[in-house]
LUMZA-704834 format. One record per residue (C-alpha): residue in one letter; chain; residue number from 1; x, y, z. Coordinates in pm, whole numbers, plus 32768, in hexadecimal, padded with zeros to 4 digits. Each point is the difference from the previous one (the first is absolute). Example, Ala and Ser with C-alpha at 12.3 -4.5 7.8 and 13.67 -1.06 7.14 Angstrom:
# residues 2
 aa ch   i    x    y    z
  A  A   1 84CE 7E3E 830C
  S  A   2 8089 8158 7FBE
//
This chain:
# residues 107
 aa ch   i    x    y    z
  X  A   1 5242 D62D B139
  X  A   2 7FD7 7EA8 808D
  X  A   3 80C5 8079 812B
  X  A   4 7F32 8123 8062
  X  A   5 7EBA 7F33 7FCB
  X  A   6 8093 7F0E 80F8
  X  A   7 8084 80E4 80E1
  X  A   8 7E81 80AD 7FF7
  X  A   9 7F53 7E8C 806A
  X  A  10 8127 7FF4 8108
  X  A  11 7F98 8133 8090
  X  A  12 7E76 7FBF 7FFD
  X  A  13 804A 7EC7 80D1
  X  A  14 80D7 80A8 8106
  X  A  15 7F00 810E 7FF7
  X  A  16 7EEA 7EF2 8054
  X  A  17 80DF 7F61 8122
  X  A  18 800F 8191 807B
  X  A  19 7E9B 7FFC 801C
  X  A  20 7F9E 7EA0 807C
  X  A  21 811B 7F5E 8088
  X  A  22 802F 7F9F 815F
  X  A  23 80DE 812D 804B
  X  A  24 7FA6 8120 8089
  X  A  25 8161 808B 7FAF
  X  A  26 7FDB 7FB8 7E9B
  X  A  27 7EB1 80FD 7FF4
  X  A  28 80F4 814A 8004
  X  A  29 80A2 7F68 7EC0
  X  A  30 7EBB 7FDB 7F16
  X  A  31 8032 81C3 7FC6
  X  A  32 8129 7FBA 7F8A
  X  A  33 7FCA 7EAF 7F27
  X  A  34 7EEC 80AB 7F55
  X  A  35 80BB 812D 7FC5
  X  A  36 8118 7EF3 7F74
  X  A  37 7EE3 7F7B 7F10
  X  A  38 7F5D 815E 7F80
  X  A  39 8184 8034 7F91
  X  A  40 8040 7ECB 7F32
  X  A  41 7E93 7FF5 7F78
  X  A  42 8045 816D 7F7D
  X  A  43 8166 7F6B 7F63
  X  A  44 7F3C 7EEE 7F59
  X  A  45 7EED 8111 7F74
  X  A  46 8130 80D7 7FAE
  X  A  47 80A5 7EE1 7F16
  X  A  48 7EA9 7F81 7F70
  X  A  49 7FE6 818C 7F90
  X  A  50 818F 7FF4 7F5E
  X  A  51 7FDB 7EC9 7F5F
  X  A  52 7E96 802A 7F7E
  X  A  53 809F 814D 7F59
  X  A  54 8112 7F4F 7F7A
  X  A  55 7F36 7F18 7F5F
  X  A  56 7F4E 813A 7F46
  X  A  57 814C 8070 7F8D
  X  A  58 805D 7ECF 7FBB
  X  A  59 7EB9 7FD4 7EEF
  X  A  60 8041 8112 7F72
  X  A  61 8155 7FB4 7FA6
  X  A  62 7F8E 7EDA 7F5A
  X  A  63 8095 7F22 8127
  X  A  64 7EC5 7F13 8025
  X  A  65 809E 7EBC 8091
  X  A  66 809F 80F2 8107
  X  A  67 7F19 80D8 804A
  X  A  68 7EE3 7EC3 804C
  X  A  69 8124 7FA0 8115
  X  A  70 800B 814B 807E
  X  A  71 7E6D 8026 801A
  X  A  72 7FF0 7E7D 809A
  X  A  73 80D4 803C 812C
  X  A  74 7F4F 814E 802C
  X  A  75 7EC3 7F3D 7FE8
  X  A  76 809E 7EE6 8115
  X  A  77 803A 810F 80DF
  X  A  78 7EA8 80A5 7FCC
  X  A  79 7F62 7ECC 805C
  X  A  80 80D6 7F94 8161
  X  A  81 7FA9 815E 8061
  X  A  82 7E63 7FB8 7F9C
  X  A  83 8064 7EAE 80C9
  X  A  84 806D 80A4 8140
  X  A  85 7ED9 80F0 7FE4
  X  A  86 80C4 80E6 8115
  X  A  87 7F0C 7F81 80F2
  X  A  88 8049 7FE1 8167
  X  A  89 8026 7E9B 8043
  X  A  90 808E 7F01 7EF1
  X  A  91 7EFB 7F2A 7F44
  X  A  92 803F 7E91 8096
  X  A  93 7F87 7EF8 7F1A
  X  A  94 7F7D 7EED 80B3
  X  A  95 8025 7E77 7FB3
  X  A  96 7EEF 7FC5 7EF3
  X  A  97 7FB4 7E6E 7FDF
  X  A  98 7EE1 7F90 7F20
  X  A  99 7F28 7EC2 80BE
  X  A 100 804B 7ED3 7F9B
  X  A 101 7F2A 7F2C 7F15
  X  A 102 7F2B 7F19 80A7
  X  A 103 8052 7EA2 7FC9
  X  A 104 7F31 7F2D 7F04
  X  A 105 7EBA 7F69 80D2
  X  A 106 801A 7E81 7FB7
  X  A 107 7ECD 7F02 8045
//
């Protein structure tokens, strides 16, 4: 799981160095990253679907402590997918510094 959701931000940054990097080369490439990135996104949604219907069958056998592991790393999954968003470039959090106090006025 944690290898395909790695492999999935891997992809969305060589897909944004396709786009906007300084090589005009690399531009032919972004077709086939993305086509790299609709595969492993539809693995990811594949698993989420197995393990969240494990996790059924798993409650219904009585299995509760099992089936909550099963329906967390479905949930894990659901959510780095919601994070990537599929969207064309990758989100890029910038460097977010709170001012600093100002010091005590003295007289």
């Amino acid at each position: 799981m944690h290898d395909r959701i790695a492999e999935l931000a891997g992809l969305r940054n060589e897909l944004a160095t396709c786009q906007n990097g300084p090589r005009e080369s690399r531009r032919e490439k972004a077709a086939e990253v993305q086509e790299q990135i609709d595969r492993v996104r539809g693995e990811l949604q594949e698993q989420a679907g197995v393990l969240e219907k494990r996790a059924e069958e798993l409650l219904a056998n009585g299995q509760d402590g099992t089936a909550g592991t099963a329906r967390e790393q479905a949930r894990a999954i659901r959510e780095a997918l919601d994070a990537d968003g599929g969207d064309e470039s990758p989100k890029r959090g910038g460097k977010r510094n709170t001012a600093a106090a100002k010091p005590p006025q003295t007289r």
